[in-house]
DRENRO-640761 format. One record per residue (C-alpha): residue number from 1; x, y, z; residue in one letter. Coordinates in steps of 0.02 Angstrom, whole numbers. Example, Ala and Ser with C-alpha at 12.3 -4.5 7.8 and 13.67 -1.06 7.14 Angstrom:
residues 2
<atom><pos>1</pos><X>615</X><Y>-225</Y><Z>390</Z><code>A</code></atom>
<atom><pos>2</pos><X>684</X><Y>-53</Y><Z>357</Z><code>S</code></atom>
//
This chain:
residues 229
<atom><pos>1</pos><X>966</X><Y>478</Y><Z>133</Z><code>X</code></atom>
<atom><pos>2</pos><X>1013</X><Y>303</Y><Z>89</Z><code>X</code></atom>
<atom><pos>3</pos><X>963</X><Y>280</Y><Z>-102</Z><code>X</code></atom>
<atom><pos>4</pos><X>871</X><Y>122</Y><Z>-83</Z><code>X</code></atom>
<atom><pos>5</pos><X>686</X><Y>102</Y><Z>-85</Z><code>X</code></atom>
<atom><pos>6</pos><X>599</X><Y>-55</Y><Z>-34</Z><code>X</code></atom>
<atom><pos>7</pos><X>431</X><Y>-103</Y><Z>-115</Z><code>X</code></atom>
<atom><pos>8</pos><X>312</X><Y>-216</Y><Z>-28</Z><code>X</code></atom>
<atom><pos>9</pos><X>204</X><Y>-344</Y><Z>-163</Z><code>X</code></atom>
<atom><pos>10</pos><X>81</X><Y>-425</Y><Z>-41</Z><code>X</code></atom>
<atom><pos>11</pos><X>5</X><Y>-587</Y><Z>-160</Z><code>X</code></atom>
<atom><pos>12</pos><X>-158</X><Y>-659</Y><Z>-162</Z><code>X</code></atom>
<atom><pos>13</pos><X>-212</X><Y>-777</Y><Z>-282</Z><code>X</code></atom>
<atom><pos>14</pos><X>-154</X><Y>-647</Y><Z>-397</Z><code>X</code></atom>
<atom><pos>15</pos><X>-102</X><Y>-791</Y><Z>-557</Z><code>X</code></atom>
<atom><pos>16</pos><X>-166</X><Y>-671</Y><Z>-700</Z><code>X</code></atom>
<atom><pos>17</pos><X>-82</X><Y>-507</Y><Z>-631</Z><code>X</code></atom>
<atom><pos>18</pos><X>79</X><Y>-546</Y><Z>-521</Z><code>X</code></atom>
<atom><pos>19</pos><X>189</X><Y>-577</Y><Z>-694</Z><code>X</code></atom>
<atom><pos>20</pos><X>141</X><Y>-420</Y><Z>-773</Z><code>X</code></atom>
<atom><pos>21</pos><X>168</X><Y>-305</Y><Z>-617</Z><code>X</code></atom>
<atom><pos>22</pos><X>349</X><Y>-370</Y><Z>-581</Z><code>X</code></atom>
<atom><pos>23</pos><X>388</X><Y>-330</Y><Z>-760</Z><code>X</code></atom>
<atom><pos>24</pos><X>331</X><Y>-150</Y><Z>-751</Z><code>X</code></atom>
<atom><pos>25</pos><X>403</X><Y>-135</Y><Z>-569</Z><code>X</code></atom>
<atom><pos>26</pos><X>549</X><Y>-207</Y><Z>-642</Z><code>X</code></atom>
<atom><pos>27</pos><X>556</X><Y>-97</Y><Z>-789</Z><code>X</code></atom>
<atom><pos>28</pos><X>514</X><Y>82</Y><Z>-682</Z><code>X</code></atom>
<atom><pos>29</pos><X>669</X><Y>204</Y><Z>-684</Z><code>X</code></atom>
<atom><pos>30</pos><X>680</X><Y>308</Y><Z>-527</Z><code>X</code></atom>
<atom><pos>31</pos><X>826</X><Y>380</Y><Z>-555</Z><code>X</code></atom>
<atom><pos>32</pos><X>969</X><Y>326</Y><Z>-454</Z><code>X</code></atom>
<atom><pos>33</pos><X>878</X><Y>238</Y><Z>-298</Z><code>X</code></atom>
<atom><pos>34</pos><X>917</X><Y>37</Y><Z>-296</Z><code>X</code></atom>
<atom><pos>35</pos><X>746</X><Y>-52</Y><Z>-290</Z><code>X</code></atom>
<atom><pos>36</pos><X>745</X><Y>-193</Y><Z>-161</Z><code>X</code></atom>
<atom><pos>37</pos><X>577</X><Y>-289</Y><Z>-232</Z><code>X</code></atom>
<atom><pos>38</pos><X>484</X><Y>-409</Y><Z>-96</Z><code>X</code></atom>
<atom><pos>39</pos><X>351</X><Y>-514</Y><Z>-137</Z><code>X</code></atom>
<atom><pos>40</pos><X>252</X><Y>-592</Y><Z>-7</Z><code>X</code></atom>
<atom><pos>41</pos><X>159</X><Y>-753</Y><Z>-61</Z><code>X</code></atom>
<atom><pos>42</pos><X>25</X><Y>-726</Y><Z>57</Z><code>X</code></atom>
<atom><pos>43</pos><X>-43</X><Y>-914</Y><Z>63</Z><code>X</code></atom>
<atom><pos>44</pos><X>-99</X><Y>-907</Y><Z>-133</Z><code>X</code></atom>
<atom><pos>45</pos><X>-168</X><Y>-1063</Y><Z>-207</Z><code>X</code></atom>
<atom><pos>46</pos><X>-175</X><Y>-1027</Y><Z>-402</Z><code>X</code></atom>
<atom><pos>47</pos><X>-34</X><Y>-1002</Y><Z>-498</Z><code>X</code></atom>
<atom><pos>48</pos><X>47</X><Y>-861</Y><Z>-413</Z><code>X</code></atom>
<atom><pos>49</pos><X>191</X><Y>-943</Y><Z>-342</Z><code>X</code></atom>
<atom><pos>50</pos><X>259</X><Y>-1047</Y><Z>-501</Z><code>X</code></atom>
<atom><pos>51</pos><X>243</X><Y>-846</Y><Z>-592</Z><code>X</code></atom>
<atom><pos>52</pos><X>340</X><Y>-770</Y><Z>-439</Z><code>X</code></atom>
<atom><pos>53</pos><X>478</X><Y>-884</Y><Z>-444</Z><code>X</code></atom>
<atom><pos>54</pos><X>505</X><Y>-864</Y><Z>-623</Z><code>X</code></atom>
<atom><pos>55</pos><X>582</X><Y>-683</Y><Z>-551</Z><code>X</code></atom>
<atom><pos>56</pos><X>674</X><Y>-768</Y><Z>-409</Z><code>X</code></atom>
<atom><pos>57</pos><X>853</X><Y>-693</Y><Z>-447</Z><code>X</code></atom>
<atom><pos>58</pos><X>793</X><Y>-511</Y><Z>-450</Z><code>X</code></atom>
<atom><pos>59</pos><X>690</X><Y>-500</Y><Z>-311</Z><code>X</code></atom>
<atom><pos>60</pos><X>662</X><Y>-561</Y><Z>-109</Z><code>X</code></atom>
<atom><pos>61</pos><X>501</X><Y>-700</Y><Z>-103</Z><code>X</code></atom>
<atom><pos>62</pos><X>437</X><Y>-709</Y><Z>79</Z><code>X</code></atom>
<atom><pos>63</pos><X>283</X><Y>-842</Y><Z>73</Z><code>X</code></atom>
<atom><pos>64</pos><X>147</X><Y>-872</Y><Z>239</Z><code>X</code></atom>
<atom><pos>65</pos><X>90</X><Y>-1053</Y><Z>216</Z><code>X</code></atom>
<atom><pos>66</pos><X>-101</X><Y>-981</Y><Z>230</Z><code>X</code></atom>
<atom><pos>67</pos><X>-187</X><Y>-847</Y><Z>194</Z><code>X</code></atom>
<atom><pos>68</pos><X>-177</X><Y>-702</Y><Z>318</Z><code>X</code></atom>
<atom><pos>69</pos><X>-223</X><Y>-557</Y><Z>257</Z><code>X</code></atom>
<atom><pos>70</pos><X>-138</X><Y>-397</Y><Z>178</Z><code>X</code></atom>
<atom><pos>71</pos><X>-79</X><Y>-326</Y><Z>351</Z><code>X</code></atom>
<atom><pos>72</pos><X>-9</X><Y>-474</Y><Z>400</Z><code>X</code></atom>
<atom><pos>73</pos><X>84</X><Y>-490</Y><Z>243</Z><code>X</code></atom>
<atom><pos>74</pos><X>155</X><Y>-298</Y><Z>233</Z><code>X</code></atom>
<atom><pos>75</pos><X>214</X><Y>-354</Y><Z>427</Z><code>X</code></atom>
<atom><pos>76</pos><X>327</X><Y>-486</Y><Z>348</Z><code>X</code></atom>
<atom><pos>77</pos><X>375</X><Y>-380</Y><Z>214</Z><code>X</code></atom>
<atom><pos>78</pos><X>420</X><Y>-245</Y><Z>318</Z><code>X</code></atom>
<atom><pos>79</pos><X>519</X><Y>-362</Y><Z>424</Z><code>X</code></atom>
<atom><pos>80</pos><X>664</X><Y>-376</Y><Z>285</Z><code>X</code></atom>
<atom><pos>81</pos><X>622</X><Y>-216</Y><Z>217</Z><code>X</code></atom>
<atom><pos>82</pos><X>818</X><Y>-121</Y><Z>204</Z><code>X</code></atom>
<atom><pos>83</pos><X>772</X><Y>46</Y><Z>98</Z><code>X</code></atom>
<atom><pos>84</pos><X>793</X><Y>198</Y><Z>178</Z><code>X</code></atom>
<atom><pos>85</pos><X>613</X><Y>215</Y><Z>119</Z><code>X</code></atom>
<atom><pos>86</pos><X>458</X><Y>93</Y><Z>93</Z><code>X</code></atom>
<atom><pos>87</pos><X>312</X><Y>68</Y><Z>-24</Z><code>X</code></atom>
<atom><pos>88</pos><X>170</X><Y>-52</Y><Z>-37</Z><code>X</code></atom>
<atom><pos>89</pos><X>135</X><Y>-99</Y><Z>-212</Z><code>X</code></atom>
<atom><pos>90</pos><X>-30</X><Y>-202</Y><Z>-237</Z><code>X</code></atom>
<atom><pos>91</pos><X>-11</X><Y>-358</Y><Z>-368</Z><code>X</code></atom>
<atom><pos>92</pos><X>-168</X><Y>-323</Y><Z>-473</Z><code>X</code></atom>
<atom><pos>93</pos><X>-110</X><Y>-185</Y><Z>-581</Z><code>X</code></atom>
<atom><pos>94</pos><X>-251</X><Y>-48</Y><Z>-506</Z><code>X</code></atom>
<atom><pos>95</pos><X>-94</X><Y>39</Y><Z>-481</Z><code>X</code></atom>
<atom><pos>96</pos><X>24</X><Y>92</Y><Z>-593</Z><code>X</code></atom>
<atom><pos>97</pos><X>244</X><Y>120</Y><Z>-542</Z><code>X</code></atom>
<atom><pos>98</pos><X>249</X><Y>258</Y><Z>-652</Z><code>X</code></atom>
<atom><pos>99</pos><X>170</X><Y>370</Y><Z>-521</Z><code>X</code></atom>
<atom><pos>100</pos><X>334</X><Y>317</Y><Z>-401</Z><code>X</code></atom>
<atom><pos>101</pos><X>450</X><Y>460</Y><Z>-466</Z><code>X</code></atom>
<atom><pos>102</pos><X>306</X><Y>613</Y><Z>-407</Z><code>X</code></atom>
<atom><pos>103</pos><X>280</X><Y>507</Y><Z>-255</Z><code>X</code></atom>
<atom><pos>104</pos><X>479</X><Y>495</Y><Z>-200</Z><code>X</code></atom>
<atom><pos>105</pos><X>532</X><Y>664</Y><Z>-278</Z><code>X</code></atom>
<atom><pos>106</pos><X>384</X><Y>719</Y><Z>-156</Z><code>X</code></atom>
<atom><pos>107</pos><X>466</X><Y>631</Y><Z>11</Z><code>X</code></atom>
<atom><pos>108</pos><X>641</X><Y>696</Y><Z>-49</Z><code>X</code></atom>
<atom><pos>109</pos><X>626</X><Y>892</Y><Z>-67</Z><code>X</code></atom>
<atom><pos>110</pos><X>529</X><Y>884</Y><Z>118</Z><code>X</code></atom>
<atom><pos>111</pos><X>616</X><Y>806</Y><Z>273</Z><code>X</code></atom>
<atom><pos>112</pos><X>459</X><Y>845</Y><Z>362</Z><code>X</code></atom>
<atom><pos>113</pos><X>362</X><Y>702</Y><Z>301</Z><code>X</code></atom>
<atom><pos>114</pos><X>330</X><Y>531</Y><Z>343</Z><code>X</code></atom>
<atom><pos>115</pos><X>236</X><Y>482</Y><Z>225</Z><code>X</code></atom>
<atom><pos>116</pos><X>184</X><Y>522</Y><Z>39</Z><code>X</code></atom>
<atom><pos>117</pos><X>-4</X><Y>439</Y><Z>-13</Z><code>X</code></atom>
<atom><pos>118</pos><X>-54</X><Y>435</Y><Z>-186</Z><code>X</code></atom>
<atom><pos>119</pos><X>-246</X><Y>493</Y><Z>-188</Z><code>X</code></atom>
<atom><pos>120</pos><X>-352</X><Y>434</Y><Z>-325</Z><code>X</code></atom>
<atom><pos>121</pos><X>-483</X><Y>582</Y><Z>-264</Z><code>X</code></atom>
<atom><pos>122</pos><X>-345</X><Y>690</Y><Z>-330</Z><code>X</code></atom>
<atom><pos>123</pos><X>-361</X><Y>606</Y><Z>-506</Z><code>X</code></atom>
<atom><pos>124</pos><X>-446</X><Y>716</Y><Z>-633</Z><code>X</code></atom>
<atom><pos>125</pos><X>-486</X><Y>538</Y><Z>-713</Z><code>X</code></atom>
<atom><pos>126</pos><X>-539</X><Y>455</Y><Z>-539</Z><code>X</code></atom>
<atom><pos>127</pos><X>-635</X><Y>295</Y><Z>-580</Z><code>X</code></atom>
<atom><pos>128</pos><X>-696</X><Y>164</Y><Z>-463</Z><code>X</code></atom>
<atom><pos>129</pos><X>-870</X><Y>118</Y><Z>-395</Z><code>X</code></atom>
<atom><pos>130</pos><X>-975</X><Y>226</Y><Z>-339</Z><code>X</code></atom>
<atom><pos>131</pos><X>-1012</X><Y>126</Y><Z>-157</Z><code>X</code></atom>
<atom><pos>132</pos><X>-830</X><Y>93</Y><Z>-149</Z><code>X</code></atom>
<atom><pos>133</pos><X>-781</X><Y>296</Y><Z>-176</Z><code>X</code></atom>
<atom><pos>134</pos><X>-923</X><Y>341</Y><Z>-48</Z><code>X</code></atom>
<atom><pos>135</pos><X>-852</X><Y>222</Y><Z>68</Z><code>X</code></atom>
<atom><pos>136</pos><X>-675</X><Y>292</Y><Z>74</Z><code>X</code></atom>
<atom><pos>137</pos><X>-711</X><Y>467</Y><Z>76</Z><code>X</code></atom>
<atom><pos>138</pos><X>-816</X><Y>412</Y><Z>254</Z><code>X</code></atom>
<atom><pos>139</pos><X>-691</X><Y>334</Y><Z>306</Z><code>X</code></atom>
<atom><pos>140</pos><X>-555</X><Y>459</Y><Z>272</Z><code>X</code></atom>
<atom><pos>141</pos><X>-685</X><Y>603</Y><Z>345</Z><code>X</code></atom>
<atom><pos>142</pos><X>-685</X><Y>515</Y><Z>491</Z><code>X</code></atom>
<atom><pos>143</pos><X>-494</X><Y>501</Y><Z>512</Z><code>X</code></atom>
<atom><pos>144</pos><X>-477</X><Y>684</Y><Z>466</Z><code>X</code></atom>
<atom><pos>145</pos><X>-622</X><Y>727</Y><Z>599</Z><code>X</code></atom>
<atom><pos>146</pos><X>-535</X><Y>644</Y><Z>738</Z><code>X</code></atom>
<atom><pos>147</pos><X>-371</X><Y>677</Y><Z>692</Z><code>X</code></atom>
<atom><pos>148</pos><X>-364</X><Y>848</Y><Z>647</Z><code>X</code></atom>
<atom><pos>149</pos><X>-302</X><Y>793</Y><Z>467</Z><code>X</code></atom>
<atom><pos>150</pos><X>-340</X><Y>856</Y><Z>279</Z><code>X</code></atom>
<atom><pos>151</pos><X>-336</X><Y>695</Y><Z>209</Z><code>X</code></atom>
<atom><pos>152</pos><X>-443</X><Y>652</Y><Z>36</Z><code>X</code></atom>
<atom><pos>153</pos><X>-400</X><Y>450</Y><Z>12</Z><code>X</code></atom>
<atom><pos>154</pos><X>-331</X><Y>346</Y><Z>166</Z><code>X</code></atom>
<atom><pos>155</pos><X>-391</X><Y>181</Y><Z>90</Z><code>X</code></atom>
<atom><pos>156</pos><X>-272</X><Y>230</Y><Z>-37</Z><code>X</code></atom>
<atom><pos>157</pos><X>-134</X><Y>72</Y><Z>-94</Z><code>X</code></atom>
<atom><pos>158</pos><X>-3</X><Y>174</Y><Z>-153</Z><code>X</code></atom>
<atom><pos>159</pos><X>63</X><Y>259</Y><Z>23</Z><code>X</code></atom>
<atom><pos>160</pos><X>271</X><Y>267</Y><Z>20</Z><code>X</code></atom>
<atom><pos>161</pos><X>343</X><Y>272</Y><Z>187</Z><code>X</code></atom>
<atom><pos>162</pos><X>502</X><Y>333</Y><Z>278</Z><code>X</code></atom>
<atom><pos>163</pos><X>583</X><Y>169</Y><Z>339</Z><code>X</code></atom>
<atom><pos>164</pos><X>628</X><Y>234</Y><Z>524</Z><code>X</code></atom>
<atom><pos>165</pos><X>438</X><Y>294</Y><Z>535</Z><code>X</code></atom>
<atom><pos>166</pos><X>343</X><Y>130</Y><Z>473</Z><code>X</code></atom>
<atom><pos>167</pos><X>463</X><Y>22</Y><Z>543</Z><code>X</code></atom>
<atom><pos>168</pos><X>420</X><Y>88</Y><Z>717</Z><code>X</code></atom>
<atom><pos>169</pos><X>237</X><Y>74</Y><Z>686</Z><code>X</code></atom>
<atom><pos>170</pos><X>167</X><Y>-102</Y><Z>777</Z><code>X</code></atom>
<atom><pos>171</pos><X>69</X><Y>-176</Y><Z>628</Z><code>X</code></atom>
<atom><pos>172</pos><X>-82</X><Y>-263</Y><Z>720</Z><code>X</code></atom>
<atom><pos>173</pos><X>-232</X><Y>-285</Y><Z>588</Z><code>X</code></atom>
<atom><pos>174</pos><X>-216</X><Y>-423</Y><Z>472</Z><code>X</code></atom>
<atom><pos>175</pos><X>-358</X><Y>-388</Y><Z>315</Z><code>X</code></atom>
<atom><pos>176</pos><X>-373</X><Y>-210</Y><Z>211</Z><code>X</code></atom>
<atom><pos>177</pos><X>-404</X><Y>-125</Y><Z>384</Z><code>X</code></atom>
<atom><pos>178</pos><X>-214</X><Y>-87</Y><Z>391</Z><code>X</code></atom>
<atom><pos>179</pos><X>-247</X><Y>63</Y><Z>279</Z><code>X</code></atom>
<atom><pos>180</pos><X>-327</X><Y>142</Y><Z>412</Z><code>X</code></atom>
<atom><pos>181</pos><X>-224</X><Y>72</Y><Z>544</Z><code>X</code></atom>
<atom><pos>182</pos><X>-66</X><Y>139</Y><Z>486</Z><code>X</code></atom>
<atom><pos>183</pos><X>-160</X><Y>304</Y><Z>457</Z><code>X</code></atom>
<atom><pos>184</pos><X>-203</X><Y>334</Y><Z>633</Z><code>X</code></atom>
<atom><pos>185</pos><X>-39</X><Y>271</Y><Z>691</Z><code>X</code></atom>
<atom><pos>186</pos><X>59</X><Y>413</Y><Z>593</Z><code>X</code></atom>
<atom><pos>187</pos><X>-79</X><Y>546</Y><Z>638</Z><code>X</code></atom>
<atom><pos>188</pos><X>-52</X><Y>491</Y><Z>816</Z><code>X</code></atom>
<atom><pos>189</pos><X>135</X><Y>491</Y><Z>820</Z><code>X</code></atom>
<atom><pos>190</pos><X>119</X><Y>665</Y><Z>741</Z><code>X</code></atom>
<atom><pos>191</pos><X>174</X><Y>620</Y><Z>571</Z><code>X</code></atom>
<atom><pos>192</pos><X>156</X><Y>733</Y><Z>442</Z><code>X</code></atom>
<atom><pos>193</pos><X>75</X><Y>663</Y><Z>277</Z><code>X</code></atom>
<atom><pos>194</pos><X>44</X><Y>724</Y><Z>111</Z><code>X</code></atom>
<atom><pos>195</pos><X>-43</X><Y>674</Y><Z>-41</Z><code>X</code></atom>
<atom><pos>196</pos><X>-1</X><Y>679</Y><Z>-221</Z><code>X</code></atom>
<atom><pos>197</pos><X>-107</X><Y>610</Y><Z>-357</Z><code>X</code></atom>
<atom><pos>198</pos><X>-100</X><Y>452</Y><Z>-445</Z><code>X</code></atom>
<atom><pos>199</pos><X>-192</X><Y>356</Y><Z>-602</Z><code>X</code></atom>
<atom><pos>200</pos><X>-305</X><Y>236</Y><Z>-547</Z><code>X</code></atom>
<atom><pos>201</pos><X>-373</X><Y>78</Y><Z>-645</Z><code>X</code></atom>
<atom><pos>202</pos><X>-494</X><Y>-34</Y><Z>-538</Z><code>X</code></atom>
<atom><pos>203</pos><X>-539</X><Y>-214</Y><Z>-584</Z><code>X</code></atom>
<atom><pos>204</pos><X>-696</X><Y>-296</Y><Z>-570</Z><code>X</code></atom>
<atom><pos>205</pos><X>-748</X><Y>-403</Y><Z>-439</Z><code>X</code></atom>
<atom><pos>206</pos><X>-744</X><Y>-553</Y><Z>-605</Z><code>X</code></atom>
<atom><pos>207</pos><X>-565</X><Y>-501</Y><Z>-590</Z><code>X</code></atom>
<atom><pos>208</pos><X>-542</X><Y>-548</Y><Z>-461</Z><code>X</code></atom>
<atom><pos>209</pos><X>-551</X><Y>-376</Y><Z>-346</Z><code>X</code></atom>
<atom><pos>210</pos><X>-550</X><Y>-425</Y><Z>-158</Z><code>X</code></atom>
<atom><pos>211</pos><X>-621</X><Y>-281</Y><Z>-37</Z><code>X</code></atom>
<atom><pos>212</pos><X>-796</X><Y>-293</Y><Z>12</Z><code>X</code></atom>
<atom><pos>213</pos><X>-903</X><Y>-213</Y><Z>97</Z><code>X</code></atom>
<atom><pos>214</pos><X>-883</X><Y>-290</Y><Z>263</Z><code>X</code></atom>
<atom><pos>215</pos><X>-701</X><Y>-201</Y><Z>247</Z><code>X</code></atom>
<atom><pos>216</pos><X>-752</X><Y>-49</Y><Z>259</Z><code>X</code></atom>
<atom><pos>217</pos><X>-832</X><Y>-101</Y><Z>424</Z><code>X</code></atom>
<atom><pos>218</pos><X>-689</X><Y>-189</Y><Z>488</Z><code>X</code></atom>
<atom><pos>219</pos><X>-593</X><Y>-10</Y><Z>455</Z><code>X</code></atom>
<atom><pos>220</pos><X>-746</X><Y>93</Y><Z>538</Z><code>X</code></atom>
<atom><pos>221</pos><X>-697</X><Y>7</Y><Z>704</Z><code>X</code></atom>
<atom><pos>222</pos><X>-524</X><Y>-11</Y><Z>684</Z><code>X</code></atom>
<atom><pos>223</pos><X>-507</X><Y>188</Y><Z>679</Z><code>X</code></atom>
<atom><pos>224</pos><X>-624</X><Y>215</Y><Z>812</Z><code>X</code></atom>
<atom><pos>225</pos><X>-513</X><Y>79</Y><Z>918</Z><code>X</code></atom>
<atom><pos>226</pos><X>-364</X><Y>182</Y><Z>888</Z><code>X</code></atom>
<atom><pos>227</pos><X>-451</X><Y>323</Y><Z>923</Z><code>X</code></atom>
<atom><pos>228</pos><X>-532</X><Y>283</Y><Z>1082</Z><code>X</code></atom>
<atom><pos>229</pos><X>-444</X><Y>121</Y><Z>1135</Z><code>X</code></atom>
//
């Protein structure tokens, strides 16, 4: 395996976060792997862009001119992507790089996989709210019913990817949905995936935290679509 991992920062309006997550994705050892770091200004219109380019010589800036959505903006990451493997990294500091190393060490000891996700339901400290947590475990129940899968936390961020498997996925939704999206997809293609767990530190909606409710009914359908349809 090529060591060279390629991380995904998909950018929204994200002025008060986006500095401090490049320095700690910066700063996270891995051992030998080469980070390839791409940040996809995904139509922001605070701040983020001036604090992104302040990193401009250590990592890739891809930029959509409006706002399209997280799926549309791991699409264009993925497009450039060159690790041998792939993972998304959110830009609001919910989730922390020093969970990478269990994550990697996790897709390197088992050819098997496609995919590693990091659960927050396998978090002794799990935090989050309570609607929120109640929505994701229906949603992954679902995906595990119809799928014939074990999984605890498919809305999960944190899900590192090999590069020949996600690369080959079609990437179609556009908004939060492509959690579950590139859930089915795998499960379909008879991917194997397997969970590890992660820390977990959720910001308020004041924050700035974007998923809604109406998310979790965008996802409902979309599994059911690539179920069914």
């Amino acid at each position: 395996m090529s060591r060279k991992i390629s991380i995904i920062i998909p950018v929204f309006n994200e002025e008060k976060t986006i500095k401090a997550i490049l320095e700690k994705v910066l700063a996270q050892k891995i051992g030998n792997w080469e980070k390839e770091i791409i940040v996809v200004n995904d139509g922001s219109s605070d701040g983020a862009e001036s604090a992104i380019k302040e990193f401009s010589g250590n990592i890739i800036i891809l930029k959509n001119e409006r706002n399209l959505g997280k799926g549309a903006a791991v699409a264009k990451g993925l497009k450039v992507a060159s690790g041998s493997c792939v993972i998304i990294q959110d830009a609001d500091l919910e989730y922390s790089p020093a969970d990478w190393p269990l994550m990697i060490e996790e897709l390197e000891k088992n050819p098997s996989l496609a995919a590693v996700y990091g659960s927050r339901e396998l978090s002794p400290k799990r935090k989050g709210y309570f609607l929120n947590i109640l929505g994701v475990r229906f949603l992954s129940f679902l995906i595990n019913f119809l799928f014939h899968s074990n999984l605890t936390d498919v809305y999960t961020c944190y899900k590192l990817f090999r590069s020949d498997f996600i690369k080959n996925i079609k990437i179609e939704s556009r908004g939060f949905e492509v959690e579950a999206e590139i859930t089915c997809k795998i499960l379909k293609n008879k991917g194997i995936i397997k969970e590890v767990p992660i820390s977990y530190f959720p910001r308020t909606f004041k924050q700035g935290k974007h998923i809604r409710f109406k998310d979790g009914l965008i996802g409902l359908k979309t599994i059911l679509k690539h179920k069914f349809f």
